[in-house]
Structures are given as C-alpha cells and as structure tokens.
BANU-361455 format. One record per residue (C-alpha): x, y, z; residue in three letters. Coordinates in pm, 1 decimal, m for minus. Example, Ala and Ser with C-alpha at 12.3 -4.5 7.8 and 13.67 -1.06 7.14 Angstrom:
2
1230.0, m450.0, 780.0, ALA
1367.0, m106.0, 714.0, SER
//
This chain:
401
12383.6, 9765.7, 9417.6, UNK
12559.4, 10003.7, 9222.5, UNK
12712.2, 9822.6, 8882.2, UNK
13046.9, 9963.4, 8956.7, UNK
13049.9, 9803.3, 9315.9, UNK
12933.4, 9502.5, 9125.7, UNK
13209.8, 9452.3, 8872.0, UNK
13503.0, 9558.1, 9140.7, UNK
13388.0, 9288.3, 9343.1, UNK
13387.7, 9042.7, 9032.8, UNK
13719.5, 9137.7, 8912.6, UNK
13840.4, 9077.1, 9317.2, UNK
13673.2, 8731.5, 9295.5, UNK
13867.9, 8626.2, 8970.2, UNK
14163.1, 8770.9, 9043.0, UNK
14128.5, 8542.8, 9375.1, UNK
14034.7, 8292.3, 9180.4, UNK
14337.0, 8316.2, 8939.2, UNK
14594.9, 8325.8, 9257.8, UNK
14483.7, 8004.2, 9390.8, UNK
14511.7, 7840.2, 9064.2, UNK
14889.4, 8000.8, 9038.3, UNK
14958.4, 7884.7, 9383.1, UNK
14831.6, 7523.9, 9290.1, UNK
14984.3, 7496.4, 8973.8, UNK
15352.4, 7687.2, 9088.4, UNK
15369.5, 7622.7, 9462.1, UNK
15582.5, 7711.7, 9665.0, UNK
15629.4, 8082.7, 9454.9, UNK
15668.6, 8452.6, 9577.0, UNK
15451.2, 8720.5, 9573.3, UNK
15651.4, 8948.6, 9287.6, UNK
15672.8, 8625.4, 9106.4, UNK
15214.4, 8546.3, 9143.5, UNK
15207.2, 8914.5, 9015.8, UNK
15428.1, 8876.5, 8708.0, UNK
15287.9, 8538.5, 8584.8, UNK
14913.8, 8689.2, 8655.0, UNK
14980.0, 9022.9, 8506.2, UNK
14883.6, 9209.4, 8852.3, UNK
15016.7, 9469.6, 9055.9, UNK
15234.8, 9355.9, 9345.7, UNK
15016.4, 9579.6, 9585.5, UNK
14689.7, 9411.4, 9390.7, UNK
14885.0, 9040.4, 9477.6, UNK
14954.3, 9179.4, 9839.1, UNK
14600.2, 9217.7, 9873.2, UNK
14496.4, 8940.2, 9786.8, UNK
14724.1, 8749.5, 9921.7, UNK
14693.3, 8837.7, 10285.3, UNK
14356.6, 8804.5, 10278.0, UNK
14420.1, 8399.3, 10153.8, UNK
14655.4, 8405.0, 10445.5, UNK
14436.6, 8555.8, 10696.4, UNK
14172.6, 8245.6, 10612.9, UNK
14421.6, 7990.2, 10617.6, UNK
14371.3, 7878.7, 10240.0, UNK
14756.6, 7962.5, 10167.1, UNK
15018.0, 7999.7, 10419.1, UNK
15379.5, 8162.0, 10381.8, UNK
15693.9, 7962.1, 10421.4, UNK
16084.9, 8047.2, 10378.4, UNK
16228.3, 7983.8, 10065.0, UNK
16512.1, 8019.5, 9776.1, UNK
16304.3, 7911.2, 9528.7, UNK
16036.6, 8053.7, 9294.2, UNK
16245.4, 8154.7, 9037.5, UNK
16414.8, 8463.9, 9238.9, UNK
16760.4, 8556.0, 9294.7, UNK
16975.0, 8248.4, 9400.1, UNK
17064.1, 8220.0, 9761.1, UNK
16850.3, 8519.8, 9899.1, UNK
16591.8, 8386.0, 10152.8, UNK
16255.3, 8510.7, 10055.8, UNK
15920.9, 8397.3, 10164.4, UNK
15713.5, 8199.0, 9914.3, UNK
15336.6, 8069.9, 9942.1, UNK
15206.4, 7770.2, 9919.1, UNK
14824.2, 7616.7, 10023.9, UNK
14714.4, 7489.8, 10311.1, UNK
14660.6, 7107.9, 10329.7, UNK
14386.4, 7190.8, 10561.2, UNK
14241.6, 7522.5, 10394.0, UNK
13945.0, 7331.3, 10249.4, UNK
13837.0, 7031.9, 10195.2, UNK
13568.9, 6856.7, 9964.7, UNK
13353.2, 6543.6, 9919.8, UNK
13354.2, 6354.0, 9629.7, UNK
13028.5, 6108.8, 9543.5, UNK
13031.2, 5891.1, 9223.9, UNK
12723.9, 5687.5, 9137.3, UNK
12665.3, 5426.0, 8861.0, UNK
12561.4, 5089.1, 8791.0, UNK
12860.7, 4966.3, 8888.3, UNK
13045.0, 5147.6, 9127.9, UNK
12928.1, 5407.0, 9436.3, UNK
13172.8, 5578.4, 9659.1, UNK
13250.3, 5815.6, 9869.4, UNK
13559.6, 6046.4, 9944.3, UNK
13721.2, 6368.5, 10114.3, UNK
13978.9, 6582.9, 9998.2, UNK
14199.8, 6832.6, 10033.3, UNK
14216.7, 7138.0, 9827.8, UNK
14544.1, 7045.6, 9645.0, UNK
14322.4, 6737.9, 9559.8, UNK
14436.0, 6460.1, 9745.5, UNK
14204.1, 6190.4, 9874.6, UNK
14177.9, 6207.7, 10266.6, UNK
13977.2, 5885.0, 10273.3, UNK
13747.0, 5691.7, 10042.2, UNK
13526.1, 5412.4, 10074.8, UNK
13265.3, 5242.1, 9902.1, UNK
12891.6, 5258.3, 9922.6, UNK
12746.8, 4846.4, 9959.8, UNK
12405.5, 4831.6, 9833.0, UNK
12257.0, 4521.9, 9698.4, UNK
12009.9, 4723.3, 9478.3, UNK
12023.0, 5082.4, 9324.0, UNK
11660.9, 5134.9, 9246.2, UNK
11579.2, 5364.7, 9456.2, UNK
11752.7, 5652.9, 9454.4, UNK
11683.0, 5829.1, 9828.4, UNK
11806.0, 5501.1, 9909.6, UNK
12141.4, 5546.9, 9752.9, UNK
12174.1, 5905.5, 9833.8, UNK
12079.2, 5833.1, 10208.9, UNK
12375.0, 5558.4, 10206.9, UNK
12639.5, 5800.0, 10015.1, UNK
12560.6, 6069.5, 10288.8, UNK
12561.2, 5825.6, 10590.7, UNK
12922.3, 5694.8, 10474.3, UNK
13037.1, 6118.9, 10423.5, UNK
12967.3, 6163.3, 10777.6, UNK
13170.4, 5812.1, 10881.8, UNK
13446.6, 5981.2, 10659.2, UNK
13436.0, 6316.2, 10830.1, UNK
13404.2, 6149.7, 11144.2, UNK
13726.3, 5952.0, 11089.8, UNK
13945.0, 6129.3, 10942.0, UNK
13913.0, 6425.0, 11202.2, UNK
13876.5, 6694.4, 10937.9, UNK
13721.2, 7030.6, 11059.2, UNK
13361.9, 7036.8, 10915.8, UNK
13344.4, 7381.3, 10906.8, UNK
13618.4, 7353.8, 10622.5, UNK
13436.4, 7132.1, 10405.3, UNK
13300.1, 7427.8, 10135.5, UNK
13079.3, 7170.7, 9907.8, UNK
13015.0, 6833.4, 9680.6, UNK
13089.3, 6702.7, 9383.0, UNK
12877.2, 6438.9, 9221.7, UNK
12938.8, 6245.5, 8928.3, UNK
12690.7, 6036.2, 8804.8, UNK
12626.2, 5746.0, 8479.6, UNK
12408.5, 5910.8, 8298.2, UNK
12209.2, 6268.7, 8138.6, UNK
12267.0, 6579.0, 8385.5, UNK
12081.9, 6889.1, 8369.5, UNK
12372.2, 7107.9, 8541.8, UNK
12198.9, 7410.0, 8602.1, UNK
11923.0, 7252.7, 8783.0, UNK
12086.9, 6960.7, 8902.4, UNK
11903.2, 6707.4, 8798.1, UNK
11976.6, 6381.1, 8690.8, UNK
11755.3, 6358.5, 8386.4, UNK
11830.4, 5993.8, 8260.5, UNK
12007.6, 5714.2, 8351.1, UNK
11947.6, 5382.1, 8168.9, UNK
12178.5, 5191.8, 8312.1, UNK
12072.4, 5313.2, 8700.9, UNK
11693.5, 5289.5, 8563.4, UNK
11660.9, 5635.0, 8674.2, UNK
11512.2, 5926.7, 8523.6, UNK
11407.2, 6304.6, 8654.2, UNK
11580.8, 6264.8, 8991.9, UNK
11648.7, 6606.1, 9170.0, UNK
11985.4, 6455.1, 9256.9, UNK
12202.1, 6786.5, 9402.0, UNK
11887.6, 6897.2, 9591.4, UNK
11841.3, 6516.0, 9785.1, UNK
12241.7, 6545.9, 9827.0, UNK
12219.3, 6882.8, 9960.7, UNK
11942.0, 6812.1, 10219.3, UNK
12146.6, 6550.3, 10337.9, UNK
12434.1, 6679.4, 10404.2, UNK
12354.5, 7036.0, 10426.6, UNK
12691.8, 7152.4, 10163.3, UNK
12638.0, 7312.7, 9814.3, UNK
12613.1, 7059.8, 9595.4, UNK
12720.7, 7047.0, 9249.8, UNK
12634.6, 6754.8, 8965.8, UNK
12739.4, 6654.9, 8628.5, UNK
12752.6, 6322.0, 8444.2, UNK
13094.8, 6117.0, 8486.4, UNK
13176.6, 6114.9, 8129.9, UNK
13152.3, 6488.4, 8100.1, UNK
13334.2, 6515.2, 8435.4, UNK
13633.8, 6357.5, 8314.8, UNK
13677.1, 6548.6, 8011.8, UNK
13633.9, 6860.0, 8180.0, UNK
13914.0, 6749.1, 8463.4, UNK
14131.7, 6605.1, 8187.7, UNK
14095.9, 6958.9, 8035.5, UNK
14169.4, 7155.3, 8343.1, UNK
14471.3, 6915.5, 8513.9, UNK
14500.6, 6629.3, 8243.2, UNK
14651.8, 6562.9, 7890.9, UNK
14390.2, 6777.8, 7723.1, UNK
14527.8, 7128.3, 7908.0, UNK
14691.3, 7258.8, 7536.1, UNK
14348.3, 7137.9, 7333.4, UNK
14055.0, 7284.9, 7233.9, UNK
13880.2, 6994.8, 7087.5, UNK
13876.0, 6686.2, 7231.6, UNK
13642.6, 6385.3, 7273.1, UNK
13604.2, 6155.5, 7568.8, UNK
13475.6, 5785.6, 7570.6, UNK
13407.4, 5595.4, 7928.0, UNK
13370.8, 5227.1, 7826.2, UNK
13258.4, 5066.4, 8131.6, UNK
12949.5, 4840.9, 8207.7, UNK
12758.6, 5065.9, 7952.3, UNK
12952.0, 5371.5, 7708.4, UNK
12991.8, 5735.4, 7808.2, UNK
13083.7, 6015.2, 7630.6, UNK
13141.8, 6379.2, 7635.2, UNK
13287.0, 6613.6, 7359.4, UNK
13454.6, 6940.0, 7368.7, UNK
13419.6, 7194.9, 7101.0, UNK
13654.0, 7499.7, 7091.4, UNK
13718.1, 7445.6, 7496.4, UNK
13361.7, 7436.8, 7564.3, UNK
13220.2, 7154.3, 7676.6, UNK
12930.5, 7084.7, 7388.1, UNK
12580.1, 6988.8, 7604.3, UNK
12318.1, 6960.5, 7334.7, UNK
11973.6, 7054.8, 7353.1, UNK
11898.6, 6786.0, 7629.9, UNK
12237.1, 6756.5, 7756.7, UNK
12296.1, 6430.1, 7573.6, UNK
12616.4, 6558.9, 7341.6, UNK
12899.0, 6300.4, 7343.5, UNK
12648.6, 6040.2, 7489.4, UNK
12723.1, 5803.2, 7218.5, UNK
12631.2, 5457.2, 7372.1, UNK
12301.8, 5456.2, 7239.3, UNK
12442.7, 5510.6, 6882.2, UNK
12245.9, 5278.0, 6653.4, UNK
12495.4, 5072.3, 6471.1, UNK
12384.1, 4858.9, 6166.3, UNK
12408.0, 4478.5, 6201.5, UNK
12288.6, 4442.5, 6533.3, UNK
12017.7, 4293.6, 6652.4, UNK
12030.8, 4255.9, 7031.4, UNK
11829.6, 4471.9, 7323.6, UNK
12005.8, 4763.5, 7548.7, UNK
11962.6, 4847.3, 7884.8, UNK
11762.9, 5171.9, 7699.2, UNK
11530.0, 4929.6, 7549.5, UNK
11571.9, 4973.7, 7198.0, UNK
11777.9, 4759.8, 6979.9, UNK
12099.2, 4757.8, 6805.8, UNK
12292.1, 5046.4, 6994.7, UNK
12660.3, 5040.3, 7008.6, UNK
12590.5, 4939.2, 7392.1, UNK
12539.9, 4602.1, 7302.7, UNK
12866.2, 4565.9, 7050.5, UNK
13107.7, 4813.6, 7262.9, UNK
13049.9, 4817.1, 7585.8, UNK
13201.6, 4583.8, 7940.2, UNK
12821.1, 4440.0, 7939.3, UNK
12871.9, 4293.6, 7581.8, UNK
13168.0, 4180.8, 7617.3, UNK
13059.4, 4005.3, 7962.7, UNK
12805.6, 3878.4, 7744.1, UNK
13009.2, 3765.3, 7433.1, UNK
13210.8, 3565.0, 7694.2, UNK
12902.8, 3424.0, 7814.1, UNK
12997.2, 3523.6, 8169.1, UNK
12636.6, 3692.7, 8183.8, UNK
12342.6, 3563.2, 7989.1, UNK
12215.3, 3698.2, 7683.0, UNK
11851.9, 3696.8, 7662.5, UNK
11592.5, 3916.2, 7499.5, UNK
11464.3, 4079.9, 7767.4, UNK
11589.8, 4440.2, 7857.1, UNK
11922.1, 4358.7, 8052.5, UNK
12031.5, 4452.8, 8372.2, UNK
12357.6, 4629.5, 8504.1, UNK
12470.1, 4468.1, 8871.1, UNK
12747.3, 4550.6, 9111.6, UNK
12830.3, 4151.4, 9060.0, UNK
12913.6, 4215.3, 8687.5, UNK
13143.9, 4517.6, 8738.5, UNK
13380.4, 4259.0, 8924.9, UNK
13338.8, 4018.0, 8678.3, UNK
13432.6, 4293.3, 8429.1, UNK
13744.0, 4383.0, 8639.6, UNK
13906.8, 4016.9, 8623.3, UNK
13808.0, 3990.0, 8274.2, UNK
14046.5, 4277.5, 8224.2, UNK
14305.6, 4150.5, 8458.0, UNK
14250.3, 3803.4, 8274.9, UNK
14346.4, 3955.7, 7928.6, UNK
14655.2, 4134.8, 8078.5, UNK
14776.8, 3843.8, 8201.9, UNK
14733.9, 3707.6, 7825.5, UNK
14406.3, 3562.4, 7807.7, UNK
14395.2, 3507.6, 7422.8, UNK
13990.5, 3465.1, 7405.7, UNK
13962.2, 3778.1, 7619.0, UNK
14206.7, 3992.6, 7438.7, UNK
13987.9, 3934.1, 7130.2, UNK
13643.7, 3970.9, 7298.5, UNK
13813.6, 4318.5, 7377.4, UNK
13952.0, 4371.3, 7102.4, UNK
13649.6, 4351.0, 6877.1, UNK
13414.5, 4580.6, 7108.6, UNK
13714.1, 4814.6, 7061.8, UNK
13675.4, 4797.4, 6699.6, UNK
13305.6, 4885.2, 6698.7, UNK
13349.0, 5168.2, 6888.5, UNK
13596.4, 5268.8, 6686.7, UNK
13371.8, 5243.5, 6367.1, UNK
13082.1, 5488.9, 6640.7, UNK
13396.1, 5676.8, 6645.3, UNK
13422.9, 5826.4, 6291.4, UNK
13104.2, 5947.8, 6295.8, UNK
13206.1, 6178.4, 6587.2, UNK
13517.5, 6288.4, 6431.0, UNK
13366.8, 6386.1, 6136.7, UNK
13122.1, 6637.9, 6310.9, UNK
13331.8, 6746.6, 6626.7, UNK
13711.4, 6688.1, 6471.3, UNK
13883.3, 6678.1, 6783.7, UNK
14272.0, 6702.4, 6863.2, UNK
14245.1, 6310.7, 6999.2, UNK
13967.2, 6142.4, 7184.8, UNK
14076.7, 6006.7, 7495.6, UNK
13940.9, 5639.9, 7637.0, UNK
13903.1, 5609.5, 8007.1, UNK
13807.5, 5362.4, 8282.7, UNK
13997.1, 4991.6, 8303.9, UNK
13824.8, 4862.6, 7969.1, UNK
13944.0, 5177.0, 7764.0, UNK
14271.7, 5131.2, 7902.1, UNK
14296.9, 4771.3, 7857.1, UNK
14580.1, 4651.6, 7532.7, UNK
14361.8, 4445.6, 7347.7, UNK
14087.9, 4733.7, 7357.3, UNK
14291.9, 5021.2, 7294.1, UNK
14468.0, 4850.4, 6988.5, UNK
14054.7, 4763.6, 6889.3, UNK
13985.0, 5148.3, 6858.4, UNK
14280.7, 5214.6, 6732.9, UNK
14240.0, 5008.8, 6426.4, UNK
13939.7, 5058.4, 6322.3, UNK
13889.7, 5466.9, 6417.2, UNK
14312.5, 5665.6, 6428.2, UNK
14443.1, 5397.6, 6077.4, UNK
14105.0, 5575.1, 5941.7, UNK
14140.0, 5968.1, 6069.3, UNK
14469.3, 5997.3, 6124.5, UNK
14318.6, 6147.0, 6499.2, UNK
14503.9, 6007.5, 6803.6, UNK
14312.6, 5760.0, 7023.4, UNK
14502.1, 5762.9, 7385.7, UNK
14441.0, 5663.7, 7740.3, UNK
14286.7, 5937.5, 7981.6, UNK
14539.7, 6027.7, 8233.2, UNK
14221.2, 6137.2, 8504.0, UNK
14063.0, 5887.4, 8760.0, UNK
13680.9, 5862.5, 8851.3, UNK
13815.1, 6013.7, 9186.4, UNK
13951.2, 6300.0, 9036.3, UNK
13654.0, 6392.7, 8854.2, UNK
13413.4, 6379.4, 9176.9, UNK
13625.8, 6557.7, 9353.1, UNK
13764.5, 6826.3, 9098.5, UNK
13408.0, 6888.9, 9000.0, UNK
13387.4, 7009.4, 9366.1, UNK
13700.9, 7221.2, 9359.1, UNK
13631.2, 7407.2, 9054.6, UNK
13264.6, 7446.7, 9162.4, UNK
13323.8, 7552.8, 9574.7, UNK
13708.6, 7631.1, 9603.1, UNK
13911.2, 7727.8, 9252.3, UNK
13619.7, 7996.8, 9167.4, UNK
13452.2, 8300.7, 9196.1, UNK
13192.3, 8137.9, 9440.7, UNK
13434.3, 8046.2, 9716.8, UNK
13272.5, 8133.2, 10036.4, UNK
13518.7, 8380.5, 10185.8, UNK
13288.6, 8555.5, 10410.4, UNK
13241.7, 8167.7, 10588.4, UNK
13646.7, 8144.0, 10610.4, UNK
13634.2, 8485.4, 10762.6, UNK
13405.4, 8414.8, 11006.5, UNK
13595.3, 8048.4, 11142.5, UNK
13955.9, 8261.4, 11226.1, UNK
13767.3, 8537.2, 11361.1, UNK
//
C-alpha cells in the first residue's frame, strides 16, 4: 500500500474516532458545533458523520440545543442505544461475572458466574462464555452488533499477547486468557488486569480525566495496584508496576497467597482483615482465596458501617499499613492523588486508615474511585472495539447493506 493511502486512512480512523467520543461526551450536539470543538472542517464532519449515520452508530434527531442559536430548530446527533454493544467478563478470586452493554456504556444485563472452584481455568472461561450466550439470548440484542470483549482479570497481564501471566490469588499462571475467550465466543477479545483497568477508566470517564499522575489501589480479598506516570499507564518490565500487594513490609511474619512471607497482603488486604477477625483461620500454610470469604468480606464492611466498633478498627489498621506501602510509591511515582477502589477502599474506617498514615505524611490526596468493576470490563471493551481506530466499519457496512 502506498504510505500516503496509509496515513489518509489513519487520520479518517481518528478523526472517527474523535467524533464518537464528542458525540458521547456532548450528546445531543450539531454538526457545525462537532467541527468547532474537534477543530475539523464542516464538510470533513459531514463526512464523517453520514457515514456513522449510514451504520446506525449515531442517529440524527431535532433539536434547539447544542449550543446554537436559541429557538431555531436544527438537527443534532446523538448515538444509537443499539449501535454496538459489548461484553464485559471480570474474573478473580472472589467475584466472576458476566455483562452486555451498550455503547454509551450502560449494562444491558449482568449476571454472575457460580463455580465452586476456580482452578481450572478452561473451566471458568467455558462457564463465563456459556452465561454470554444466556445474556445475548435474553436480552434480544442483535449479535451481529456485538464488536468485542473486555476482560478484566486479578492479577499480571501481558496486554499485547493477552496473556494472563500470574495470578496468585486465582493460582494461575501463563494462561492464554484472550485467545480461550476468543475461541469461545468467536469476538475480539481484549485483556488487562482489573487494577490497571480501573485506573485507565477512571482516567478516561472518572475523577482522574484533568491528571497526569495518578495511582490506583484495589483492596479486596488480596491488593491491586496500577500507577500512571505522565498519562501513561507505567507497565514495568513484566507488567507488574503498581502491583504493590506483594510489597514486603517489615514486622511481619505471616505467609501470602504468593508464598513468601511478610507482604503487605497479609497486613492490608480483605483476607487479613477476615483473618484478624478470626472469621477465617490463620494457619501457616499458604492460604486460600474462596468465593465464601468475599461474602464474608462484604458484611464485614456492611457490619462496620452500621458501627461495628471492632470492625471499624480491624479496617482501620489494614488501612494504615497500606498507607505506610503507600509512601514508598509516592516517593517514586508522585502522583496528583491515589485513588482507593472496591467496598474495602471505600469503607470509613479504611479510608480514614490510609489517610492517616499516607496524605498527614505527603500532603497527596487519598480519595475514593468514582469507577465500578463493571465499568472497567466493559470500558476496556469500548475503548478497545468501539471508541478507536479499530472499529470494524467495514462489518457495520455490511449488516445495513
């Protein structure tokens, strides 16, 4: 192909790219308005535009609005509900689900994936598929719409080859975890860990949109974490940057899901505290992370809100040993804030935990993250399939035709 032909047809796909990100962000808006806010020409927007119509991702509607002259009807864009749609697949220790949703990001349907035991892992992916076809099955959707999948998963991910490379708290390790998805379900498939997920959501939709350095801890059964550096996500040599659970902090003496002693795992995370409460036993051998103790970590939570003094402390100290693992991140990625997600991050007695022993210290912000596990599944798929330079037009094209 000649280069020339090659870079038009890039500078098409971003500038596609870049109207369906307008339209999300400013819907309903005119055409004059897409081209002034994206710097384009209104015949270059026109372009565009009808070919977005044409596939049914956007659709044109009457309208005052849009920031034109007051009172004159004009017609304004706005997506399609049912332009696209996307599946959503989180896996962890914990909790496995599936969902569908719409390009604007709202969840058609959702349901959990029961398994009893997570060691194998074609075993979990062959469940996670079999409940995406109940969902797609129930909800009606048009197939042919669904452009790809978003996986987020506890542990390491190798991105570019999609592969989970470890998960400690799974007990997996080298699973080709995209490819077994794919072959299931026969969608593009794209995979990152959940930690890394979030912050990259809560970057694109979230409370991190104005930063350029931010930091991201999930404190659930076990502690993920993912770092951004000058709005880059950092990845490390092995992809393990942020991935701070297995921190070794001084004083400790007990064994981690990993094997080795004293990480910040057994001081920080849902399973210690589970443990400190001695609603799980604490023995020598490598632990265990169960379905059974992620509900037992929920009402623990709900326990403390409802002013559970023994609880709020249990909480309260894990929050202050993170926040100690804390400093040492700040002091090599300085970020804006770091933001704590998942129902233990966001719990009070938690929170304040962090927040005494890290922001009294650094002066840096500790705050709740404002994006779901949901939304992190399934904006991993839109910004993969749907808000990007990938988006499979020439399929679109071929369903209207």
């Amino acid at each position: 192909m000649d280069n020339s032909v090659g870079s038009t047809q890039d500078i098409r796909r971003d500038n596609r790219r870049r109207v369906l990100e307008l339209l999300r962000e400013h819907e309903p808006v005119a055409r004059n308005e897409i081209a002034r806010i994206a710097g384009l020409t209104e015949p270059a927007i026109s372009r565009i535009t009808r070919e977005l119509v044409d596939t049914r991702l956007i659709e044109e509607i009457a309208s005052n609005g849009g920031g034109l002259r007051p009172g004159r009807p004009v017609v304004a864009l706005r997506l399609c509900g049912d332009g696209a749609y996307v599946i959503g697949i989180n896996i962890s220790a914990d909790n496995k689900w599936v969902c569908i949703a719409d390009m604007r990001g709202d969840i058609r349907a959702k349901h959990q994936i029961a398994l009893p035991d997570s060691d194998d892992p074609a075993s979990v992916v062959a469940s996670a598929a079999q409940e995406a076809r109940r969902l797609i099955e129930s909800t009606g959707i048009d197939r042919s719409r669904l452009l790809g999948i978003g996986v987020t998963v506890a542990g390491t991910v190798d991105p570019d080859n999609g592969e989970l490379t470890e998960s400690p708290n799974l007990g997996w390790s080298r699973v080709p975890l995209a490819r077994m998805v794919e072959a299931e379900l026969d969608l593009p498939v794209t995979i990152d860990g959940r930690s890394m997920a979030l912050l990259r959501v809560e970057k694109r939709i979230g409370a991190a949109r104005n930063m350029s350095n931010a930091a991201l801890v999930l404190p659930a059964l076990g502690i993920g974490g993912a770092v951004m550096i000058d709005g880059r996500m950092a990845r490390g040599r092995a992809n393990r940057a942020g991935q701070i659970g297995h921190l070794r902090m001084s004083g400790s003496t007990l064994r981690c899901v990993c094997g080795r002693v004293g990480c910040l795992d057994t001081l920080a995370s849902g399973h210690a505290i589970l443990q400190q409460l001695n609603l799980v036993p604490g023995d020598e051998r490598t632990p265990k992370h169960e379905i059974a103790h992620a509900r037992l970590l929920e009402n623990m939570v709900a326990q403390a809100a409802s002013h559970d003094a023994k609880a709020s402390e249990v909480l309260r100290a894990a929050g202050r040993h993170l926040g100690l693992a804390l400093r040492a991140v700040a002091a090599v990625a300085d970020p804006e804030a770091v933001f704590l997600a998942g129902e233990v991050g966001h719990s009070e007695g938690y929170l304040q935990g962090v927040r005494e022993a890290f922001t009294e210290d650094t002066g840096i912000p500790v705050v709740p993250s404002t994006v779901t596990n949901d939304m992190a599944a399934i904006w991993l798929a839109l910004e993969a399939f749907v808000y990007s330079r990938e988006l499979d037009m020439s399929r679109l094209r071929d369903l209207v035709e």
